[in-house]
ROPA-965766 format. One line per field, with one value per residue (C-alpha): residue in one letter; x, y, z. Coordinates in pm, 1 decimal. Each point is the difference from the previous one (the first is absolute). Layout:
<pts>
residuo [A  ...]
u [X  ...]
v [Y  ...]
w [Z  ...]
</pts>
This chain:
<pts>
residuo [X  X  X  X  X  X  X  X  X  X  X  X  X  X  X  X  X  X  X  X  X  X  X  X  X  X  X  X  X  X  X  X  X  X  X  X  X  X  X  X  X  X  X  X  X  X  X  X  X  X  X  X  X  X  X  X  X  X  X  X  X  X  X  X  X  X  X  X  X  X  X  X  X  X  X  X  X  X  X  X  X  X  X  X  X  X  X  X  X  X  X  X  X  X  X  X  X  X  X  X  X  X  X  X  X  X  X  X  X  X  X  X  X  X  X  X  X  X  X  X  X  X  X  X  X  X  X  X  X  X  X  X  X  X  X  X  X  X  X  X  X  X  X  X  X  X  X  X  X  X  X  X  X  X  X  X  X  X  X  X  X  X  X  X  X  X  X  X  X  X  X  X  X  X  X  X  X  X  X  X  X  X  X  X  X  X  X  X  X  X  X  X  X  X  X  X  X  X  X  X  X  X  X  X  X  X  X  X  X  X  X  X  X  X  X  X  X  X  X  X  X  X  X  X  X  X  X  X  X  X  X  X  X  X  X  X  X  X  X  X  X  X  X  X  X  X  X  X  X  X  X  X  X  X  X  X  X  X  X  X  X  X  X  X  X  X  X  X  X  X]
u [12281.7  134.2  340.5  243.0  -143.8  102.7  252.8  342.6  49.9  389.2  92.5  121.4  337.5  319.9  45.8  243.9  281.8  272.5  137.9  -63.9  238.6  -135.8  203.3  106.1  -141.7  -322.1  -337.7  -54.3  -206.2  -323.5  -236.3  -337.0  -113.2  -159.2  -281.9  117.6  360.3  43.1  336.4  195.9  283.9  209.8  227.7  361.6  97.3  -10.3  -303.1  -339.7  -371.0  -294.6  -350.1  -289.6  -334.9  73.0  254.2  414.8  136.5  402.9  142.0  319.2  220.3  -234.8  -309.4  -169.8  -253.0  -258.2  -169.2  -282.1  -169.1  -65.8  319.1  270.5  348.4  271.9  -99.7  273.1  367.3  226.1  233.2  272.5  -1.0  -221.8  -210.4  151.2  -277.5  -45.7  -275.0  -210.2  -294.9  -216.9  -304.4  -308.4  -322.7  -219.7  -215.3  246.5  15.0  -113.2  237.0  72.5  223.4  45.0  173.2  273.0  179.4  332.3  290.9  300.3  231.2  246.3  207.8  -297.7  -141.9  346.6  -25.8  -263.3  -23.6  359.9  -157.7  -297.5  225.0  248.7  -292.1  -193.6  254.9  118.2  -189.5  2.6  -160.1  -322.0  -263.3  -331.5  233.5  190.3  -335.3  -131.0  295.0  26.9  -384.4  -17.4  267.5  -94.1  -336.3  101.1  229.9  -307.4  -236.9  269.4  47.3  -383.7  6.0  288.2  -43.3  -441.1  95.1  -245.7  29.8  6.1  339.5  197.9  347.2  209.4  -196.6  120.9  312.1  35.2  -164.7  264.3  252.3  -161.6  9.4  386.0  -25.6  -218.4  135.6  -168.9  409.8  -129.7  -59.4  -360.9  186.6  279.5  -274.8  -183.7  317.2  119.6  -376.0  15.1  -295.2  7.7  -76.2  -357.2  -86.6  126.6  -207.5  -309.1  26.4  72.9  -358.5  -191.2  106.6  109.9  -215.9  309.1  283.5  379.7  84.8  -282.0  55.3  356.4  -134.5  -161.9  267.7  245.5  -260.6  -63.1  357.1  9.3  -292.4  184.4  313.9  -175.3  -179.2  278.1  331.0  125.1  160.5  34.8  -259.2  323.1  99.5  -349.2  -62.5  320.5  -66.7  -324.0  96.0  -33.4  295.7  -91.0  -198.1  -184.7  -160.0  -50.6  -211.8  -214.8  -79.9  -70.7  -237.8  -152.2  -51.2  -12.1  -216.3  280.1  368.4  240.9  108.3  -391.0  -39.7  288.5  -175.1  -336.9  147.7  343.5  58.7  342.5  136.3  65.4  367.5  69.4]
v [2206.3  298.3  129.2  -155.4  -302.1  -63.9  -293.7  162.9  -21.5  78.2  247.6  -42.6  79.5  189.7  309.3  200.4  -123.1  217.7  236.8  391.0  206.6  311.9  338.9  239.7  305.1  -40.8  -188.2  -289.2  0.5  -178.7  -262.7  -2.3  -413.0  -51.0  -234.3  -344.5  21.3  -132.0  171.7  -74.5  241.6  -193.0  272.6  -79.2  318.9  352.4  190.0  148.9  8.6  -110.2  126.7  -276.2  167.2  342.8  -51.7  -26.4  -297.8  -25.6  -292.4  -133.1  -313.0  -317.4  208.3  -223.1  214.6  -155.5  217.4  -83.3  281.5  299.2  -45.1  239.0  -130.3  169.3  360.4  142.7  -42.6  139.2  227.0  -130.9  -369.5  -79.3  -340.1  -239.5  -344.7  -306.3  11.7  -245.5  72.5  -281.4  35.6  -163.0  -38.5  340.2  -71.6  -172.7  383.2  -160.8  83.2  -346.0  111.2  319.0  289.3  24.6  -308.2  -74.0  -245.0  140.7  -307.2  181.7  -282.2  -179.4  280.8  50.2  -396.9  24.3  286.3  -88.2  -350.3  164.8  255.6  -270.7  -219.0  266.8  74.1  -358.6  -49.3  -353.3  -26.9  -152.9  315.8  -145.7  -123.1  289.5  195.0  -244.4  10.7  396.1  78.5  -263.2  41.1  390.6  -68.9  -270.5  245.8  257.6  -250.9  -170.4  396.0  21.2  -343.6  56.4  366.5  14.0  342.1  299.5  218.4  303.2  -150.2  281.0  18.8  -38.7  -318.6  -128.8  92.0  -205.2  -289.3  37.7  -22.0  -323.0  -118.1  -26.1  -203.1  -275.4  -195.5  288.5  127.4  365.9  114.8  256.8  317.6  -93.9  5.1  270.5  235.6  -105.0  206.6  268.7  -121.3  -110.8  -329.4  56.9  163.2  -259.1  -216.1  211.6  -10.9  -343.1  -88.6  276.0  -119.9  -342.8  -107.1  -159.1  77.8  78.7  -304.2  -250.2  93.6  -88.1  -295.4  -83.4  58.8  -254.5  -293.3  49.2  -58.4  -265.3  -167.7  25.9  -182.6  -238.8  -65.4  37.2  -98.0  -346.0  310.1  -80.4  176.9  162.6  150.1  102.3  111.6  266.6  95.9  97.9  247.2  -210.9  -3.8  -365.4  -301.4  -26.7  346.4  -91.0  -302.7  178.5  295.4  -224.5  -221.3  296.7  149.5  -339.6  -217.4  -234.6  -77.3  66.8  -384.8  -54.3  274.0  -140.2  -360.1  140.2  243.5  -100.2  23.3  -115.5  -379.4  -70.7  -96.3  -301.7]
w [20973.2  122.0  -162.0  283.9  -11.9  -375.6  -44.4  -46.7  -399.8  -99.3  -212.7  -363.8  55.7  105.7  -210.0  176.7  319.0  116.9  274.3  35.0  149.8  102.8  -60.9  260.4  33.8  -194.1  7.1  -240.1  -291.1  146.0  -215.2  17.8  -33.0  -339.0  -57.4  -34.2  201.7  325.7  125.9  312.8  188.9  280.4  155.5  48.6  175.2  50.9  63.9  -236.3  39.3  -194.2  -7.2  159.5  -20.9  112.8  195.8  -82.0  196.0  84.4  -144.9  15.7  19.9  4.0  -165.3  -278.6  -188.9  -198.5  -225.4  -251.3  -259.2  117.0  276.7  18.1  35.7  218.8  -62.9  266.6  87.7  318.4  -206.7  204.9  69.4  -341.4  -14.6  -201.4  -118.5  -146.5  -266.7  -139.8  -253.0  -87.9  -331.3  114.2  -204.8  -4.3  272.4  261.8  141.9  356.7  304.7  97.7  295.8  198.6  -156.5  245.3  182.3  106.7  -112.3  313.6  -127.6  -205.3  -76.1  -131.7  -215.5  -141.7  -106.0  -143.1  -181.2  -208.8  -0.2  -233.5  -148.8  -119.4  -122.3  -226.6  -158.0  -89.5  -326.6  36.5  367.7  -0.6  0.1  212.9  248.1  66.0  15.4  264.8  173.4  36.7  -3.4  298.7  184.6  53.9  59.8  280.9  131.3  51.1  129.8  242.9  135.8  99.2  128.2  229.0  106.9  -73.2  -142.5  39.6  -287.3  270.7  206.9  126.5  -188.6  313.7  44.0  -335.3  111.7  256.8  -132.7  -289.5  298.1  163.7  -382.9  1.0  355.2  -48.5  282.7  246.0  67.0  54.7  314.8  10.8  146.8  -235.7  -304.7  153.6  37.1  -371.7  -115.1  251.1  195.9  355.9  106.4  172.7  -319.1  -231.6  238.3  -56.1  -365.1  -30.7  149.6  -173.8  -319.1  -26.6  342.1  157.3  195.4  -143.3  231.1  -173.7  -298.3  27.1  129.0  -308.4  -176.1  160.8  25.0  -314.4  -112.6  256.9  -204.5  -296.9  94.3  208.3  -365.8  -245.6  208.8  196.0  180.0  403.4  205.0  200.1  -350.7  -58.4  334.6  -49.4  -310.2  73.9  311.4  296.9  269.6  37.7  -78.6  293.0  -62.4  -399.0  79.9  270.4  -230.7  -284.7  142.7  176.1  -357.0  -216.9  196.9  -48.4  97.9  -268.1  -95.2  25.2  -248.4  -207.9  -5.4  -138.7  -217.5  -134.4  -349.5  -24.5  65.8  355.9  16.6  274.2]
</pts>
């Protein structure tokens, strides 16, 4: 059985949960990952750089580093807008030193992150909160996070930072509100080129992949909601119903209400 095959085992616990606030005008005071420690940096703001291979990658808001022995935290800060993280360090047993997910991913809901990381904060330090649940609850929810970023973006390790970027931008507009030369004008690229790097690395247009992105949210209300497919249809970016239901059967194989029959997880409400 090779190593990434190995049936995720958690780790023993939480030993360490807090914020770091990076000082101006200096570099911080790096970590290298001891044997044993699994520990995770999701960056809040600002801008620094850590070391992958032999190479120092630019992270900032929305990074979530996950290092395991040998790793090097955040080794490098901008002097004048300084990182700032949530950190998480988990103890696992000695030889649980396996990368189960890449090193770098992204988590470009702020709001979210900042839930959740006072949500773990709060609940470390409360002597009385249950300890294996808390652990499942942070250890999960981060890995989740990085697997739901590969699964929605099928990240290359080599993506061009301006191509983060703007999928960090399409992030914040899941209902497809962004208009291409808009996006591509917000990263200093042109729209032909945006184009061009789109289907070099993600093997799909800006367009489809917007696309995605909206019938996938249409999916999910048509699941989760009694919402009316007029609501749905608006919240997801179309001008009208008409065009909704004719792009979603085009993409679905089925009409939205047919989809909401087959997959409907809420009570229908006569």
């Amino acid at each position: 059985m090779k190593k990434s095959d190995s049936p995720v085992k958690m780790p023993n616990a939480i030993y360490r949960a807090g914020m770091w606030h990076q000082s101006r005008g200096c570099h911080p005071k790096f970590a290298t990952i001891q044997r044993g420690i699994e520990f995770v940096e999701v960056v809040r703001g600002g801008r620094g750089w850590v070391k992958i291979g032999t190479k120092w990658v630019e992270v900032t808001r929305g990074a979530l580093l996950w290092h395991v022995e040998g790793d090097l935290t955040i080794a490098r800060s901008d002097w004048n807008d300084p990182y700032r993280c949530f950190v998480v360090g988990f103890e696992t047993e000695r030889f649980l030193g396996i990368r189960r997910t890449p090193r770098l991913t992204w988590w470009h809901d702020s709001e979210e992150v900042e839930r959740f990381s006072h949500e773990i904060i709060r609940a470390h330090l409360d002597e009385g909160f249950d300890r294996k649940a808390l652990l499942h609850y942070a250890y999960g929810r981060l890995l989740f996070q990085s697997q739901m970023w590969q699964h929605t973006t099928k990240e290359k390790p080599d993506l061009p930072p301006k191509l983060v970027q703007a999928l960090a931008l399409m992030e914040k507009h899941p209902d497809g509100r962004i208009a291409i030369r808009q996006l591509a004008r917000e990263i200093g690229w042109s729209a032909p080129h945006l184009h061009e790097v789109f289907q070099k690395h993600l093997g799909v247009t800006p367009y489809q992949f917007i696309l995605r992105r909206r019938m996938r949210l249409a999916q999910e209300q048509l699941s989760l909601t009694n919402d009316p497919i007029k609501k749905i249809s608006a919240e997801c970016g179309f001008t009208n119903t008409s065009s909704f239901c004719s792009a979603f059967k085009l993409q679905i194989g089925l009409t939205p209400l047919e989809y909401r029959r087959k997959e409907s997880c809420v009570e229908k409400q006569l």
